[in-house]
N, C-alpha and C positions, 0 to 999 in steps of 0.2 A: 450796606444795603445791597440787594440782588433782586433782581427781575429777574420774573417767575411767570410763564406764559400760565394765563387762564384758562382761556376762549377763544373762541376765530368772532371778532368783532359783526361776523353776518349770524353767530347761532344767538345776539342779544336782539332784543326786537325795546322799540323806542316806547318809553314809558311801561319797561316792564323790570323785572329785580332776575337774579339769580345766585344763588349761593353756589361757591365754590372751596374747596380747602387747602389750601396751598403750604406748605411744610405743618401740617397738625391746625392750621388757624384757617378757623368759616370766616371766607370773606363774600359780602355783600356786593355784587357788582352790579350798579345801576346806570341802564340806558335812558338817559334823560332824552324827551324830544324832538329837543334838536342835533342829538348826535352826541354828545359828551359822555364818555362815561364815569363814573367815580367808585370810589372802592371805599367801605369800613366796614369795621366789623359789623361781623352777622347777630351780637349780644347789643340788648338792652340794658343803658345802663341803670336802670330803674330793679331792674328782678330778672336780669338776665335771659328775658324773653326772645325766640329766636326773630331777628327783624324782617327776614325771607320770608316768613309768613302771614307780614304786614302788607299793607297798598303803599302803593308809590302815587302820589301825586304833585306832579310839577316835579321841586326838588326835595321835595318833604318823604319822609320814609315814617308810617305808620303802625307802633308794637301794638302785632295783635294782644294782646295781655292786656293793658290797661291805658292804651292809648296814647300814653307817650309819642312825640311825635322830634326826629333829628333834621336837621340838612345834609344831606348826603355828598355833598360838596364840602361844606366846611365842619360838620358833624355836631355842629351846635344842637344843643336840646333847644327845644322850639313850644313844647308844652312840658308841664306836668300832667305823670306823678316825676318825671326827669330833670334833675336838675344839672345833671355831667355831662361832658360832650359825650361821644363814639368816636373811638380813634378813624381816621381816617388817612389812609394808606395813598400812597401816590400811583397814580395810574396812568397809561399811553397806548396805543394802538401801533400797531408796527405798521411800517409797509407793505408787508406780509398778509396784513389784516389778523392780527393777534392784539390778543388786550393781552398786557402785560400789568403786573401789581409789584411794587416792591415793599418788602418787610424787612425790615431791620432786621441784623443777626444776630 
């Protein structure tokens, strides 16, 4: 596993999403709230919908496509038509102020 800077944790604004791609793989990085951020994929597991072009609300991330709805923390499908998680990538903020994501090699 390797950590892969994303962002500078001030260009994510709270309660908002952004897609990023990091060795070929869109990852979803979501500023929740209260500051947390989390990482999965940017694909629906439903129809491969891009999730970046969903609403985030709370920790719920919303495919625009057909409403499918994950946890962005734990990547659990949360409605139908979804019944698969979304991988969910491990993520940190440096001291630096970087979000970092790591991906398996």
């Amino acid at each position: 596993m390797s950590w892969l800077r994303a962002v500078r944790e001030a260009e994510l604004e709270p309660g908002k999403t952004r897609v990023v791609v990091l060795d070929d793989e869109p990852v979803l990085l979501c500023k929740l709230p209260d500051g947390q951020v989390c990482a999965i994929e940017d694909t629906c597991t439903h129809d491969d919908g891009p999730l970046g072009e969903g609403t985030l609300d709370g920790t719920a991330v919303t495919c625009p496509r057909h409403g499918a709805r994950f946890d962005v923390c734990s990547g659990r499908a949360l409605s139908m038509p979804a019944a698969a998680p979304v991988e969910v990538f491990p993520s940190r903020v440096t001291d630096d102020g970087w979000v970092e994501v790591a991906l398996e090699e």
